[in-house]
Backbone as CSV, one residue per row, in Angstrom:
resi,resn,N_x,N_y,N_z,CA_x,CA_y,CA_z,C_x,C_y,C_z
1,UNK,48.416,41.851,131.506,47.038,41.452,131.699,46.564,40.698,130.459
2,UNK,45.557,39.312,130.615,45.269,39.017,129.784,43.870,39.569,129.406
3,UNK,43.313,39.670,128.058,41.661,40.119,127.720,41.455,39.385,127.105
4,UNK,40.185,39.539,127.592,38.832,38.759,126.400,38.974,39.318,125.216
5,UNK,38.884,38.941,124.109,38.605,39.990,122.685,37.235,40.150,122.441
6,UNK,36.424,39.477,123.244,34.608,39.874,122.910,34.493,40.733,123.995
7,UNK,34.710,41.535,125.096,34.118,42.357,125.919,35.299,42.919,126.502
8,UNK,35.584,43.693,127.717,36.408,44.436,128.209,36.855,43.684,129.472
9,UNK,36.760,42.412,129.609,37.297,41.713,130.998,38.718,41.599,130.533
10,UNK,39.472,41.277,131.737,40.868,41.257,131.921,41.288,40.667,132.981
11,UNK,42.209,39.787,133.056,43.125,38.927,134.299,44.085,39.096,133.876
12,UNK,44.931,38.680,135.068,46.628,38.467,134.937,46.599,36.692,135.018
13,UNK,45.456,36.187,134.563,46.015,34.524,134.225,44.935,34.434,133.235
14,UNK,45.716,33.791,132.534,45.413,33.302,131.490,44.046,32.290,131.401
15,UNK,44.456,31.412,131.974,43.284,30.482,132.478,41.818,31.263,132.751
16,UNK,41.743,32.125,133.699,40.735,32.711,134.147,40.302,33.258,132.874
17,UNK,40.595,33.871,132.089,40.160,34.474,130.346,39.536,33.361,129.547
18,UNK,40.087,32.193,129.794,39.630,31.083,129.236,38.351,30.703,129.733
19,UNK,38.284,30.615,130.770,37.050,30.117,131.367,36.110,30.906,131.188
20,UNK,36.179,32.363,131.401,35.670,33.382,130.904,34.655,33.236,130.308
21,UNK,35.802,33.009,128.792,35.131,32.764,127.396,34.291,31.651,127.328
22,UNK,34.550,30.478,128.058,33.677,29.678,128.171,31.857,29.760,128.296
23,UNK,32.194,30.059,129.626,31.652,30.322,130.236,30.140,31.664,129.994
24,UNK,30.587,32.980,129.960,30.272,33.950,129.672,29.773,33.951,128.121
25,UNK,30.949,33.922,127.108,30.403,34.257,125.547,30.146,32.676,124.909
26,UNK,30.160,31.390,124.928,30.240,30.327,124.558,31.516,30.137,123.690
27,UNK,32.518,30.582,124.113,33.756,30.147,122.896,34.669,29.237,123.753
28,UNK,34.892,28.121,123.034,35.656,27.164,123.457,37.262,27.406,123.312
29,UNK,37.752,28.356,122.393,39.451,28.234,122.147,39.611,29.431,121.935
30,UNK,40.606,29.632,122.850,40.831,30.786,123.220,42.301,31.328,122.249
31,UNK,42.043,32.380,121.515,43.225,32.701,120.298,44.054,34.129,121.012
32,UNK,45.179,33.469,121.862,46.146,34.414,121.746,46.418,35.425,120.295
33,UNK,46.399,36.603,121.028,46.612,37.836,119.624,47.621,38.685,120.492
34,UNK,48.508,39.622,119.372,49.391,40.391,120.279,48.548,41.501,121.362
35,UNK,47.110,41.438,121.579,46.327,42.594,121.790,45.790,41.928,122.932
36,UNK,46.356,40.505,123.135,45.533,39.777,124.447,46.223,39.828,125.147
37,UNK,47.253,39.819,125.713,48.018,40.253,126.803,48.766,41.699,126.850
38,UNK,48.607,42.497,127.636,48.914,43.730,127.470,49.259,44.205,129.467
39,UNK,50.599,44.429,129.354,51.271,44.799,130.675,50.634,46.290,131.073
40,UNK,50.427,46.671,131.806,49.678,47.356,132.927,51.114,48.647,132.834
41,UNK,50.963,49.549,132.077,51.576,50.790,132.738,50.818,52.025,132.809
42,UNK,51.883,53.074,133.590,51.315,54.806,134.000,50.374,55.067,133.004
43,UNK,51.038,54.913,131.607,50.149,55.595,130.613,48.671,55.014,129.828
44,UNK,48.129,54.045,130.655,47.511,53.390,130.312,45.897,54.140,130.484
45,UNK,45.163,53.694,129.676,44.014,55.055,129.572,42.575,54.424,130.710
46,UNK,42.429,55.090,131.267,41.282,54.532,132.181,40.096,54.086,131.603
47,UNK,39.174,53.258,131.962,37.885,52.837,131.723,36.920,53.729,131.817
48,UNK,35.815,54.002,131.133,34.698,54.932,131.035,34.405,54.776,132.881
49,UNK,34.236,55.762,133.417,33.435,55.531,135.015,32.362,55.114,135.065
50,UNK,31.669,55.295,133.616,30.152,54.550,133.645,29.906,52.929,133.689
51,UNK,31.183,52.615,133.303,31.106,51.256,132.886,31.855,50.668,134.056
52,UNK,32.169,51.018,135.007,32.811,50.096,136.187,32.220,50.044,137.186
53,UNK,32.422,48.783,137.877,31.599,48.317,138.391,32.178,47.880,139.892
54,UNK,32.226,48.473,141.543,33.400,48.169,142.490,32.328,47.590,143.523
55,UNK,32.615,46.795,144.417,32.379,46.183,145.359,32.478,47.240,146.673
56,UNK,31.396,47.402,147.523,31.272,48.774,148.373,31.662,48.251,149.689
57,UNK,32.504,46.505,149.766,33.364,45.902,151.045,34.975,46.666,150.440
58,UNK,35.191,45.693,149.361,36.605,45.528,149.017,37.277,46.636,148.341
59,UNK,36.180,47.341,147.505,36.414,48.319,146.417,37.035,47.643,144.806
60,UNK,36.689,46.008,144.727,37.337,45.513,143.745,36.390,46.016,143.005
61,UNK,37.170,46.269,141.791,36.876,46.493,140.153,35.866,45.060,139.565
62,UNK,34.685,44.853,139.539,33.793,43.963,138.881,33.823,44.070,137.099
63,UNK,33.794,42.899,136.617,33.669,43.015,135.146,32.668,43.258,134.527
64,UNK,31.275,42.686,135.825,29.831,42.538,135.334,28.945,42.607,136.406
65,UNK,27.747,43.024,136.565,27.248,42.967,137.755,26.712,41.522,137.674
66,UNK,26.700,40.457,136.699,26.333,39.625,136.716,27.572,38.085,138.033
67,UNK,29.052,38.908,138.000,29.902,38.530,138.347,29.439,38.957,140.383
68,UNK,28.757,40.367,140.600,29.067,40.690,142.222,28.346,39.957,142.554
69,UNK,27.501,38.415,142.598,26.919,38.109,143.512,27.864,36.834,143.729
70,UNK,28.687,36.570,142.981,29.532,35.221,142.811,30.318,35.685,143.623
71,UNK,30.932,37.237,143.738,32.108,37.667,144.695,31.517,38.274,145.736
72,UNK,30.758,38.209,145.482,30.180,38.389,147.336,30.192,37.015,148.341
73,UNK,29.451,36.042,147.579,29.278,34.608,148.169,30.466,33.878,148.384
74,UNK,31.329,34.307,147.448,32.877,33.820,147.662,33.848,34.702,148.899
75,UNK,34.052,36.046,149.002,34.852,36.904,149.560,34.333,37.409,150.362
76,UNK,32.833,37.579,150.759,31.917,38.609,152.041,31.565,37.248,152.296
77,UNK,31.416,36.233,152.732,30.915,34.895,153.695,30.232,35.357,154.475
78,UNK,30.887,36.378,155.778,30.299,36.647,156.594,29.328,37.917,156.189
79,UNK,29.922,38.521,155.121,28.511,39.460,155.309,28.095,40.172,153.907
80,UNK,26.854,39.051,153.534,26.497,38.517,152.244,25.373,39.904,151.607
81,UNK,25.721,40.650,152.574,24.244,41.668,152.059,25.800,42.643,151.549
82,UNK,26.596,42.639,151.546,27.490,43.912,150.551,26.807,44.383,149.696
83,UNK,26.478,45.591,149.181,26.426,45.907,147.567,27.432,46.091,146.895
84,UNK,27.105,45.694,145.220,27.973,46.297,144.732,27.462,47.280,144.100
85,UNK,28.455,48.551,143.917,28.053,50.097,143.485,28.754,50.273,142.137
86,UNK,28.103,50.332,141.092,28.296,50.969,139.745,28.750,52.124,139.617
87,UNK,30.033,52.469,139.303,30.315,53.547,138.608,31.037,54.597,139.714
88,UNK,31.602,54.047,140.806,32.258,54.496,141.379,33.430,55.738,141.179
């Protein structure tokens, strides 16, 4: 997985982190560190439950609630009233 180093988002592409950063924190160049890509295993420690954020169609994991209305309009088309539920 790749991460942001300013907040707790994460993809498996690279690109998408980039834009991210763009986007989200204003940083234009994005600095690979050994701490920005990090493979996904068993022992890996879960996220606070307070801080996650799931979609109550898909059950996807949101980074921001600022992000569920972009994935609603994109992935619920047909049915744009989804909530998304904090802290699932």
């Amino acid at each position: 997985m790749y991460k942001c180093n300013a907040c707790l988002m994460q993809s498996t592409y690279k690109n998408n982190v980039i834009r991210h950063l763009k986007r989200v924190h204003g940083i234009e160049e994005y600095k690979e560190s050994a701490s920005s890509y990090e493979q996904k295993s068993e022992t890996s420690l879960p996220k606070e439950k307070s801080s996650l954020i799931f979609c109550k169609s898909c059950n996807l994991e949101i980074a921001t609630e600022k992000f569920s209305s972009h994935h609603r309009s994109l992935s619920h088309k047909q049915n744009s009233s989804v909530e998304i539920e904090p802290g699932v």
